[in-house]
N, C-alpha and C positions, 0 to 999 in steps of 0.2 A: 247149406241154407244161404249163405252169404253172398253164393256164386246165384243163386235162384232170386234174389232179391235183388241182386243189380243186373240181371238179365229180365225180370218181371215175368219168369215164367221157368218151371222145372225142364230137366235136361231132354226130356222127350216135347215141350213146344206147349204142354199147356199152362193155361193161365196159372198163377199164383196167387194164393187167397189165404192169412194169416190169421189163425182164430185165436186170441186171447183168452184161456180158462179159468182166468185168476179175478179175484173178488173185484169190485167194483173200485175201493178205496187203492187198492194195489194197483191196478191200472192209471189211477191220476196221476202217481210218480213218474210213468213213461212208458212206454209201449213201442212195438213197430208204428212204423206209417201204414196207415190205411188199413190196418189191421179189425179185425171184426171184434166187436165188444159190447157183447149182451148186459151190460153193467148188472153182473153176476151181484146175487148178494152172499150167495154160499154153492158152493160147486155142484152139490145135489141139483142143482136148480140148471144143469149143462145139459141133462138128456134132453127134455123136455124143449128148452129151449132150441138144441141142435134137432130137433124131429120138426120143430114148426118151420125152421127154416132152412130145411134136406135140400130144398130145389135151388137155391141160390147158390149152390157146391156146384150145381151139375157142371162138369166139361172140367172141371177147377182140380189143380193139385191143390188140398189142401191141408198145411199143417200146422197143429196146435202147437201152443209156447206156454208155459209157467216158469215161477220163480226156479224151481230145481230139478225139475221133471218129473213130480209125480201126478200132478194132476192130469198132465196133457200126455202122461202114460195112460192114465183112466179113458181119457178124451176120444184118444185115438181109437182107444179097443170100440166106445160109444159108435164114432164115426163107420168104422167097419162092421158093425153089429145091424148099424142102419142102412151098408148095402153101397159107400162112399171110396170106391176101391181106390181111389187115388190119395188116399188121406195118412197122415205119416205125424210122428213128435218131433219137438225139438230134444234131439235126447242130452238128457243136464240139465235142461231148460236155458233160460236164458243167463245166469252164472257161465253155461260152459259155453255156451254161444259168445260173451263177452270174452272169459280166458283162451278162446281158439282164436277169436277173432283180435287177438292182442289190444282189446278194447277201441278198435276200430267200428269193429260193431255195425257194419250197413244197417243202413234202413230204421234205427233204432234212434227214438227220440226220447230224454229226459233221463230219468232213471230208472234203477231196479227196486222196488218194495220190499225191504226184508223183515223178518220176524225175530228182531236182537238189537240190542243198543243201539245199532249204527244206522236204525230207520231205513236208510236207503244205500246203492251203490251205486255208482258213476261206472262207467263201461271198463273203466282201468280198473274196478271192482275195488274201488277207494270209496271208501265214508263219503257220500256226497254231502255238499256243502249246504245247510241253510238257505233256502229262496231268498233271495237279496243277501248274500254275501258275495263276495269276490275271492 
């Protein structure tokens, strides 16, 4: 994904197009760039949403992202269900995207939203800091 995200397009030439499955409040903390984001209030709410908007895929490789990979496991099965044959997950989500990417992380703004003490993760997959600390 990394290599797809600093070329702006998968290894066969087509465009690239980044779908966010994750809740709306989880997305504030960071996301990809340019990334698609239905400001989900609860996952259920991904078909429905990915069926109004089937035609904006066409021509597009596109792959889902969540915090660990199960939702944009679900995502993708959706996508291919609706007939999006170029459609794929981030498999891990975006945790193993950070740990592969040695927290380098292309294309990736802010943080990660997690669900445990530490709120959020930084790409080095360290406790992110409080907004306005240093």
């Amino acid at each position: 994904l990394a290599r797809w995200i600093t070329q702006g397009h998968c290894d066969e030439g087509r465009p690239l197009k980044l779908l966010d499955t994750r809740n709306d409040f989880e997305v504030d903390a960071g996301g990809f760039a340019g990334a698609v984001d239905w400001r989900l209030r609860k996952f259920s709410d991904f078909p429905a949403e990915l069926a109004a908007h089937r035609a904006d895929f066409a021509g597009h490789t596109v792959v889902s992202y969540c915090t660990g990979g199960i939702r944009c496991e679900k995502a993708a099965l959706v996508m291919q269900d609706l007939g999006l044959a170029h459609s794929y997950q981030l498999e891990g989500g975006i945790l193993k995207y950070f740990e592969d990417t040695g927290g380098a992380a292309p294309g990736w703004v802010g943080d990660c939203f997690v669900f445990d003490e530490r709120t959020a993760l930084a790409p080095s997959l360290q406790p992110a800091l409080p907004k306005g600390c240093a």
